[in-house]
matplotlib code that plots the C-alpha trace (Angstrom):
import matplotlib.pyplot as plt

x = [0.0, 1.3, 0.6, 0.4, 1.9, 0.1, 2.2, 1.0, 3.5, 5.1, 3.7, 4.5, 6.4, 5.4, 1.4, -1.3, -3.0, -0.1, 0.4, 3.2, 6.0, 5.4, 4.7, 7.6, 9.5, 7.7, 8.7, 12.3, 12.5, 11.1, 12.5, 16.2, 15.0, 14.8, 18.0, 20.2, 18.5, 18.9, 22.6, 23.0, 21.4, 23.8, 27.4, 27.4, 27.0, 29.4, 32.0, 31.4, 32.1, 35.5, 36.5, 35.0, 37.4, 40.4, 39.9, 40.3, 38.6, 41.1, 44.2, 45.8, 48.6, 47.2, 44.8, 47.3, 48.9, 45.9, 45.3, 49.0, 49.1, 45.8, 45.6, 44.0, 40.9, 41.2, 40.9, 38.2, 35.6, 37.1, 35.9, 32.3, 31.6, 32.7, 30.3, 27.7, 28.4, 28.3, 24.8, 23.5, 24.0, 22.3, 19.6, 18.8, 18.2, 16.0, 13.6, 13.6, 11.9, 9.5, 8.1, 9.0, 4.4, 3.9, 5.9, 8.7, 10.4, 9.9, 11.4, 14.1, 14.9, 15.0, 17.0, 19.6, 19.5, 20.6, 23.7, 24.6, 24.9, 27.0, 29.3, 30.0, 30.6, 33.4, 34.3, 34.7, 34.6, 36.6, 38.7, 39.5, 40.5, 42.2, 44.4, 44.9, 46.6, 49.1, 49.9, 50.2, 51.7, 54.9, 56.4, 60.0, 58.5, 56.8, 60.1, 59.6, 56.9, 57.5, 56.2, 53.6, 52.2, 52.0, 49.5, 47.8, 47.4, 45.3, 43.5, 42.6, 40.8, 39.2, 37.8, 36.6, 35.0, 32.7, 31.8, 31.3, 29.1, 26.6, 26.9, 25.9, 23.2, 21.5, 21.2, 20.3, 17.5, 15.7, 16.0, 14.3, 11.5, 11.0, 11.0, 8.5, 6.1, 6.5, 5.2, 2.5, 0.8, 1.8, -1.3, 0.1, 2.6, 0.8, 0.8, 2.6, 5.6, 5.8, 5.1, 7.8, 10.3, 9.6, 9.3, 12.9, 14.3, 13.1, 15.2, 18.6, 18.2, 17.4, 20.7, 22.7, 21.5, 21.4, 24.3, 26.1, 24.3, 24.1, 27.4, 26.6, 23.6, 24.9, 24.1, 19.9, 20.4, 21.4, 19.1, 16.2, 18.2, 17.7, 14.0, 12.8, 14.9, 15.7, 12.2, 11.0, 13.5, 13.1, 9.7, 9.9, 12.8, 11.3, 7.7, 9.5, 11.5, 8.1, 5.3, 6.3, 4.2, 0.5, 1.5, -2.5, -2.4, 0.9, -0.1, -2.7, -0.8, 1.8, -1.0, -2.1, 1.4, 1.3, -1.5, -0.7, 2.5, 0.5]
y = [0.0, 3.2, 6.9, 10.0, 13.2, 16.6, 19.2, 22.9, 25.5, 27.6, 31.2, 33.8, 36.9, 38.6, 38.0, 36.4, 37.9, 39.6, 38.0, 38.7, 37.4, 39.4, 42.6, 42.5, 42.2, 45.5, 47.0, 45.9, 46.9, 50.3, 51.4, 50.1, 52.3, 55.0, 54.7, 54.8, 57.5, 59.2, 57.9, 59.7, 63.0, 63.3, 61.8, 63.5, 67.1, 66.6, 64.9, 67.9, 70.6, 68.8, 69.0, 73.0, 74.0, 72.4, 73.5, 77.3, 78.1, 79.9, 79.3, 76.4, 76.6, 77.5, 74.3, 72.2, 73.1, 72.8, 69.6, 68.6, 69.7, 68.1, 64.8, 63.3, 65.4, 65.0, 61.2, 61.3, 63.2, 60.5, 58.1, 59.8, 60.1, 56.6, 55.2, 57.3, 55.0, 52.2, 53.3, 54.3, 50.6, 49.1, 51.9, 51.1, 47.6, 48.3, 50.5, 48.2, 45.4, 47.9, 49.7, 46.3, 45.8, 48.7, 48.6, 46.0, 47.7, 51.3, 49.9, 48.4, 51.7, 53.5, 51.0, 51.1, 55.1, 55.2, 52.9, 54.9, 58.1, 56.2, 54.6, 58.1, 59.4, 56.9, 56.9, 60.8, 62.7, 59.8, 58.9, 62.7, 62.9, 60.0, 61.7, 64.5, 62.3, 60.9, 64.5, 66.0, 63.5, 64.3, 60.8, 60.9, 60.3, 64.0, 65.6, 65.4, 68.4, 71.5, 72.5, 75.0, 72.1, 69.7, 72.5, 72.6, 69.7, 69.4, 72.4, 70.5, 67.5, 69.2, 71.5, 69.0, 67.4, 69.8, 69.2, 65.4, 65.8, 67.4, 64.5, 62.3, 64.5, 63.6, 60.1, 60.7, 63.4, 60.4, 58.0, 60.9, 61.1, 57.7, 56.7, 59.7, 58.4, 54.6, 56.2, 58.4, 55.4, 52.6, 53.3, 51.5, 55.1, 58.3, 60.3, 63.5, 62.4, 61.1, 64.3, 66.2, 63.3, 63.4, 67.4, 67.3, 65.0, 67.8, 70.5, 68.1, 68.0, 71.4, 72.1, 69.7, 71.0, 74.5, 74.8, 73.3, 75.4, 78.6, 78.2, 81.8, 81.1, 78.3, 80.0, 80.0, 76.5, 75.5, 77.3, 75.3, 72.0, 73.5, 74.4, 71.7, 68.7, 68.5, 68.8, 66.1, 63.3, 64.4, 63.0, 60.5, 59.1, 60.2, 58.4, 55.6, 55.6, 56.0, 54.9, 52.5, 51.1, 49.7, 45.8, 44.9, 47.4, 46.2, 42.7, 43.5, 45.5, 42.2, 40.0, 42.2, 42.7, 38.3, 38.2, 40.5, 38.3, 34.7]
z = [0.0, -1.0, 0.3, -1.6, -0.5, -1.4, -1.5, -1.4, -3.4, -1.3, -0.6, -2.5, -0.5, -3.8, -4.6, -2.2, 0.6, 3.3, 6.8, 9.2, 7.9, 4.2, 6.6, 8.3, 5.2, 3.8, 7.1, 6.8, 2.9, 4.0, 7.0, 5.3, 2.1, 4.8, 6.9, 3.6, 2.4, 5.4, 6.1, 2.2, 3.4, 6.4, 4.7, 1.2, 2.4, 5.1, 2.4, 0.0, 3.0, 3.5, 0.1, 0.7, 3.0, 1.1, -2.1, -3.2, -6.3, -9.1, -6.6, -7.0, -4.8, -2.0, -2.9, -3.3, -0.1, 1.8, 1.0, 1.3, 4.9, 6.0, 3.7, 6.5, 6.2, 2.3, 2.7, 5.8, 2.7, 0.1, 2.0, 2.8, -1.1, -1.4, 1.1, -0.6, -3.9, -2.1, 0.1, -3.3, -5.1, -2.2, -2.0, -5.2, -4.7, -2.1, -4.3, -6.9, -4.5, -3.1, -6.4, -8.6, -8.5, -9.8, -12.9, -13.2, -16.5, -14.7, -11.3, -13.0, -15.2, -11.5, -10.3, -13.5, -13.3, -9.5, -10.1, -13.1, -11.2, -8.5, -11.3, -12.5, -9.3, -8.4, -11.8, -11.9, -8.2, -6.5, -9.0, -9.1, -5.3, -5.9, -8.4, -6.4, -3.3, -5.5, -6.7, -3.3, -2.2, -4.0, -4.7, -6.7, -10.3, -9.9, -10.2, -13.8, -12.7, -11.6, -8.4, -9.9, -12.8, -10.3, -7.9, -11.5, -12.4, -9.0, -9.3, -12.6, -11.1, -8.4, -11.0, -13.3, -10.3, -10.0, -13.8, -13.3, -10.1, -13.2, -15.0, -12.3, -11.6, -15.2, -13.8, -10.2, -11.7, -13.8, -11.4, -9.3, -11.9, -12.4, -8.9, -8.5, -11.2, -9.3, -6.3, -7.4, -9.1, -6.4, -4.4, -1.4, -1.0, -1.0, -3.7, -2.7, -2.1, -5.7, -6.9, -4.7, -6.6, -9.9, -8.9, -7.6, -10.3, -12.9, -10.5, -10.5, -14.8, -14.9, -12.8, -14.8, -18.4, -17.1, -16.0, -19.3, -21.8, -19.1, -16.8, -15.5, -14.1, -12.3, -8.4, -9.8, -10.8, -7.5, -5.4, -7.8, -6.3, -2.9, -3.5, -5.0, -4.6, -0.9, 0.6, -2.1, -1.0, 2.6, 2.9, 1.0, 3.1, 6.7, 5.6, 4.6, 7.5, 9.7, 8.1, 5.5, 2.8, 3.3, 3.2, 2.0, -1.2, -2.1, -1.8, -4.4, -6.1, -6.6, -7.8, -10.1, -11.5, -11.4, -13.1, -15.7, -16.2, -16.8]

ax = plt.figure().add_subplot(projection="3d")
ax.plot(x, y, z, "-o")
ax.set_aspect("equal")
plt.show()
């Protein structure tokens, strides 16, 4: 005589009706959303004042001597923008599971942007300050510089920092709109904060393309950033952070997106 076994499939984290362990997931996802977004608000501005206080615009001797004498400090905002790349990656990821119901292809795009903007900023900013170490730092192979095309050369990076940190800002701004659009039609996030998103993706393009095609205006293009932009990501991050998302509409919001899939 032999038995049969009945096996049930597993429940979906993804679809079906939410119970406590999909809940706490959603809480987890969103209040980890919310702490990197957070952790990003509090260690790039700092990162950027260190490399404020070092770097003298139009002088570059007394630039490179600043950052000769306190390297230290040089490295400590290095390092800052290079957790940000890292926090950004993973932030990404974390979106992309949240808003992934609503629009798989959109979330992804989102997703894609963010890491984009945080290739380019290692690729440009850090590499940059990396550049600049080696130069202050003197080593015997730099005698083939003076010492005034060596201060130059760092002047150089640091200045065409500030150019790259626009080109970032063309993917952080979509990312920005997209992820705005993902949350104005989630329905299990209010709608405002996806407005002040895609709002404050618009003022990071606008900043970025404005200030290519109109460098003089480059002081109204960042007080649109500062308008528009901050207040935008600050909600989103504190209601993630505090609220979360509703764990029934998103539910519903993953079967649908299942469904539409079969």
């Amino acid at each position: 005589m032999t038995a049969t076994a009945t096996t049930s499939p597993a429940p979906s984290h993804e679809a079906g009706p939410t119970g406590p362990a999909p809940s706490r997931r959603l809480r987890r996802l969103s209040r980890a959303a919310g702490v990197l977004y957070l952790a990003i608000f509090v260690i790039y501005p700092l990162a950027v004042a260190v490399r404020s206080t070092l770097v003298v615009p139009g002088d570059a001797a007394t630039t490179a001597a600043n950052i000769a004498a306190d390297e230290t400090l040089f490295r400590w905002g290095l390092a800052g923008e290079s957790a940000v790349v890292l926090i950004e990656v993973l932030l990404a990821g974390v979106l992309y599971a949240l808003l992934r119901p609503v629009s798989r292809a959109g979330s992804l795009a989102a997703a894609l942007a963010r890491v984009a903007e945080a290739v380019v900023m290692a690729a440009g900013p850090i590499a940059a300050g990396v550049v600049t170490l080696v130069l202050v730092g003197g080593g015997g192979y730099l005698a083939a510089f003076e010492p005034d095309q060596r201060d130059a050369l760092v002047m150089v990076f640091q200045e065409a920092n500030d150019g790259m940190v626009l080109v970032w800002g063309f993917f952080f701004g979509l990312s920005l709109v997209l992820t705005g659009w993902l949350v104005h039609r989630s329905g299990f996030l209010p709608r405002l904060p996806g407005v002040l998103l895609a709002l404050a993706g618009a003022a990071y393009l606008l900043q970025s393309f404005g200030t290519f095609v109109a460098p003089g205006a480059a002081d109204l293009w960042d007080a649109v950033v500062l308008v528009a932009a901050i207040p935008g990501e600050l909600v989103f991050a504190l209601w993630l952070l505090v609220r979360g998302v509703d764990a029934d509409r998103w539910a519903a919001a993953a079967d649908r997106a299942r469904d539409a899939r079969v």
